[in-house]
C-alpha positions as CSV (number, residue, x, y, z in Angstrom):
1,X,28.1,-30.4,-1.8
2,X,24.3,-29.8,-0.9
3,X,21.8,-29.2,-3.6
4,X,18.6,-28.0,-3.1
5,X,15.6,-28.4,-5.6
6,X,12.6,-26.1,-5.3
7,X,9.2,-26.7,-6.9
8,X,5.7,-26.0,-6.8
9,X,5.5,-22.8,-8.3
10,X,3.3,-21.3,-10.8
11,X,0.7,-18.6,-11.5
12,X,-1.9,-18.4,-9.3
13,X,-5.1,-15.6,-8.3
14,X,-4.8,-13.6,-5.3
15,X,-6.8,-15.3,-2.7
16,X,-5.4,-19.1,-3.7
17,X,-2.8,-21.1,-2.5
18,X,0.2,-23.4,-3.5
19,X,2.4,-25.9,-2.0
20,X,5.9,-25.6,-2.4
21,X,8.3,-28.5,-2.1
22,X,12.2,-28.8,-1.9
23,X,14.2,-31.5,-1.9
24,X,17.6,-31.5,-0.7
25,X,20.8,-33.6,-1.6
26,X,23.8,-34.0,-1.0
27,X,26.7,-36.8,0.5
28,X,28.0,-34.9,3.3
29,X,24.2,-33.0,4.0
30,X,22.1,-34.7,7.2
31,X,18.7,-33.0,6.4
32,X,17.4,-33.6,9.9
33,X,20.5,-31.6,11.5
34,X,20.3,-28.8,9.8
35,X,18.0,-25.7,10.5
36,X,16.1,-25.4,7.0
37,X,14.8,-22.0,5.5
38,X,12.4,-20.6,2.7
39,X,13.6,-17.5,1.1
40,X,11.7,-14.9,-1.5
41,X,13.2,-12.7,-4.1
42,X,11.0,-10.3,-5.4
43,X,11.4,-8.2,-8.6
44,X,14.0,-5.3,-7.8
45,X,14.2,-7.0,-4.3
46,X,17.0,-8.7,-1.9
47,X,16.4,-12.5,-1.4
48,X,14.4,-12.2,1.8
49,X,13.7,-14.9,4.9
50,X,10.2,-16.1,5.1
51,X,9.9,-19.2,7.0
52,X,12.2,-21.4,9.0
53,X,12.2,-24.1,10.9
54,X,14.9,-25.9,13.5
55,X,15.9,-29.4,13.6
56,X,13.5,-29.5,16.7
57,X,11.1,-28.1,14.3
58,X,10.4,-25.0,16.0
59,X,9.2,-22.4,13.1
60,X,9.8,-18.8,12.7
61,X,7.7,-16.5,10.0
62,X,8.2,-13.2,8.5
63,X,5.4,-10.6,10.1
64,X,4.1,-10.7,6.1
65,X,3.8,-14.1,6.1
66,X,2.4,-14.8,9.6
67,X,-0.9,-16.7,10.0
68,X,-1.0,-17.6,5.8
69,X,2.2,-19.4,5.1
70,X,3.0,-22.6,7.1
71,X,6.7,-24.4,6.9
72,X,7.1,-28.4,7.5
73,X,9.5,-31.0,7.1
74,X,9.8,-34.5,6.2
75,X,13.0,-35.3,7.4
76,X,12.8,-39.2,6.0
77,X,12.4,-37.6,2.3
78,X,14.8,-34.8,3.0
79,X,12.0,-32.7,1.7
80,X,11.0,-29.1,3.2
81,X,7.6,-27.7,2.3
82,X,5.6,-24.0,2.0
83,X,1.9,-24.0,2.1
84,X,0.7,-20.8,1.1
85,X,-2.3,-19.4,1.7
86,X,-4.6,-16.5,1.0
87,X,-1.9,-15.0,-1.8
88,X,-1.7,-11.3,-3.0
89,X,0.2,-9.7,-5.3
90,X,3.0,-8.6,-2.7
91,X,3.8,-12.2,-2.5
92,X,5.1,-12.4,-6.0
93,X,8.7,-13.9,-6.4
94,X,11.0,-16.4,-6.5
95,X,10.8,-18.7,-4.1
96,X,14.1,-20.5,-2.2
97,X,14.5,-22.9,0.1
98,X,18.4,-22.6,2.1
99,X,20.1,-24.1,5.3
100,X,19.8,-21.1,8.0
101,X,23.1,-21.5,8.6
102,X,26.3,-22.5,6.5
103,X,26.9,-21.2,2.9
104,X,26.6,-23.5,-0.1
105,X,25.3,-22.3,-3.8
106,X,21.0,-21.9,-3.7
107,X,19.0,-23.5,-6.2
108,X,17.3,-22.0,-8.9
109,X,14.0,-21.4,-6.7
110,X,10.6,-22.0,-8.3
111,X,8.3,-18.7,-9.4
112,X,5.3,-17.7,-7.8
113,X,3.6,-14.7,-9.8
114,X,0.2,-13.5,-8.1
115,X,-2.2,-12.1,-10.4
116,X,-4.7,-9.9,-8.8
């Protein structure tokens, strides 16, 4: 079974940024085939998409996100990473990382609260 282990988090002012790492695990889990995804959860909120990127590492943003947040991978550390940019308030959650596609349990994501 894959496991996936966010981190990176913490409180930061609007205007700053933070790196977000995950690393996945797992016997029967080839990082570099599968399409890898960072998720939010805000307070009162469904989980939301915000980045992704294919094994071809093509990336895909949320509008919100778009031109702030950048998604990469290192596919020899089985590692997927958010670099967030220019943060406001509205980006305040929990932050996930996911395969795109398949089911599996999610980690217990690492908290980003924005003060402003």
């Amino acid at each position: 079974q894959v496991q996936f282990v966010e981190s990176g988090g913490g409180l930061v002012q609007a205007g700053g940024s933070l790196k977000l790492s995950c690393a996945a695990s797992g016997s029967r889990f080839t990082f570099s085939a599968n399409d890898m995804g960072w998720y939010r959860q805000a307070p009162g909120k469904q989980r939301d998409m915000v980045a992704t990127s294919s094994v071809r590492r093509t990336t895909n943003y949320a509008d919100s996100v778009k031109g702030r947040f950048t998604i990469s991978r290192d596919n020899a550390k089985n590692t997927l990473y958010l670099q967030m940019n220019s943060l406001t308030p509205e980006d305040t959650a929990i932050y996930y990382c996911h395969q795109v596609f398949g089911g599996g349990s999610w980690g217990q994501g690492t908290q980003v609260p924005v003060s402003s």
